[in-house]
C-alpha positions as CSV (number, residue, x, y, z in Angstrom):
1,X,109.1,156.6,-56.6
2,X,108.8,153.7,-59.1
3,X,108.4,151.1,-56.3
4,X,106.6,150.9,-52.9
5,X,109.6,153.4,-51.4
6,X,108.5,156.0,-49.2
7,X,109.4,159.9,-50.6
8,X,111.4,161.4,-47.6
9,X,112.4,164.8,-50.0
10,X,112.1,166.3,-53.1
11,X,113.6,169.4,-54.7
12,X,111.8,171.1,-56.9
13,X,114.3,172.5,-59.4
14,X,113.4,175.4,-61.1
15,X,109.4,175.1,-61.1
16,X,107.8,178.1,-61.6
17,X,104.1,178.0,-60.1
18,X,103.0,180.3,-63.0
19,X,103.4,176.8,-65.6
20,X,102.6,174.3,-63.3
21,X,102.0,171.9,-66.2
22,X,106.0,171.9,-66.6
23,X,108.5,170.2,-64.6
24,X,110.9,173.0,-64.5
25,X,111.3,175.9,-67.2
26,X,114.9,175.5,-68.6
27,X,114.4,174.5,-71.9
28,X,117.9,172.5,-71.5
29,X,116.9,170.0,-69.4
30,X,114.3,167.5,-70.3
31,X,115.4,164.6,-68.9
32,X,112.2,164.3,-66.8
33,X,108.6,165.0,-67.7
34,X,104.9,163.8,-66.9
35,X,104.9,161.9,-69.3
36,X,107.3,159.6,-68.0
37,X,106.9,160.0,-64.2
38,X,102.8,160.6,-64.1
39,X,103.1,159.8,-60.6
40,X,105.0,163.3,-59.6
41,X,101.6,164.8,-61.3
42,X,99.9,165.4,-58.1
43,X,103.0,166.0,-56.0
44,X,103.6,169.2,-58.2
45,X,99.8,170.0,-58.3
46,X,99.7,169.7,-54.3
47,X,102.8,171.7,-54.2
48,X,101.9,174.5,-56.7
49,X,98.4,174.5,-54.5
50,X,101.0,175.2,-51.4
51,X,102.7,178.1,-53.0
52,X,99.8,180.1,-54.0
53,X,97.4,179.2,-50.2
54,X,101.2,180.6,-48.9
55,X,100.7,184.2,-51.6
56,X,103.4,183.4,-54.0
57,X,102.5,185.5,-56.1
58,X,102.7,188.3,-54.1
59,X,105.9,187.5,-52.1
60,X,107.8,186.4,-55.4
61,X,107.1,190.6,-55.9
62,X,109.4,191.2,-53.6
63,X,112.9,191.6,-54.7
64,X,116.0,189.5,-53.0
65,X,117.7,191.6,-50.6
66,X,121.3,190.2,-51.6
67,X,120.6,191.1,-55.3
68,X,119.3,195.4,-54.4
69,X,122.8,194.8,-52.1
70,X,124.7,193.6,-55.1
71,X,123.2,195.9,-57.5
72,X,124.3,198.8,-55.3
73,X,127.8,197.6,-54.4
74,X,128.4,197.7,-58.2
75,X,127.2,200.5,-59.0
76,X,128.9,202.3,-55.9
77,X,132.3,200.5,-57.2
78,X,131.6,201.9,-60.5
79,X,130.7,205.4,-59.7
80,X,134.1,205.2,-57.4
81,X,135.9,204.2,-60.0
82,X,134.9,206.9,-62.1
83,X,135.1,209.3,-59.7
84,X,139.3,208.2,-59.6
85,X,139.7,208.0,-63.2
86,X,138.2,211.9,-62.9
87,X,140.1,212.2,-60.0
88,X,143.2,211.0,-62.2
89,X,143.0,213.1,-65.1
90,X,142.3,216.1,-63.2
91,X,145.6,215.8,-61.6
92,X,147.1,214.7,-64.7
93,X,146.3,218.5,-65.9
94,X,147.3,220.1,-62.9
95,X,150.8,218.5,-63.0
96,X,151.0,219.5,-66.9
97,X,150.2,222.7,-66.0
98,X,152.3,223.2,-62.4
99,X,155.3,220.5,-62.8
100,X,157.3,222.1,-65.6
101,X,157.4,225.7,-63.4
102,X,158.5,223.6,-60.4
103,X,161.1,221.2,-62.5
104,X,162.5,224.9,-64.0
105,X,162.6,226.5,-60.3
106,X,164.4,223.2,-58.8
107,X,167.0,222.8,-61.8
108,X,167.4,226.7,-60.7
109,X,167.8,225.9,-57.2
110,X,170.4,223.6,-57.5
111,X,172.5,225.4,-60.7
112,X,172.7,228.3,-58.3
């Protein structure tokens, strides 16, 4: 975009339309700025005007469907896995309590 060249894409990396006056919001990456490329000015202007004709700011309310799915997988593997660590100690105690009897009976069993 420093030349004559004709703009075919751009990706707007981490913009949020909320600080339009920023390139992106990661506060690690500065290698580009307004300062520097005052020409991407109005493309960002025209395309924060886009987002907010389009209701950005009430579809970004709406929560990603692959995280609720996420979020629910892992806390359905962590409720299972509770569930067989409970599941593991219960029969822990019941084989405390009902082994021995049945080890004494067998070693009976087989001394007879």
């Amino acid at each position: 975009m420093n030349d004559d060249s004709l703009l075919y894409f751009f990706h707007f990396s981490n913009f949020k339309f909320s600080a339009p006056d920023k390139i992106n919001n990661l506060s690690t990456y500065n290698r580009y700025n307004f300062t520097e490329y005052p020409q991407w000015r109005q493309l960002y202007n025209d395309y924060c005007e886009q987002l907010i004709n389009n209701r950005v700011e009430t579809l970004s309310d709406i929560k990603c469907a692959y995280i609720i799915y996420q979020q629910k997988y892992r806390e359905a593997q962590a409720g299972s896995n509770n569930k067989f660590q409970r599941l593991a100690r219960a029969a822990k105690r019941v084989f405390k309590e009902v082994l021995p009897p049945v080890v004494v009976r067998a070693i009976r069993l087989i001394n007879k």
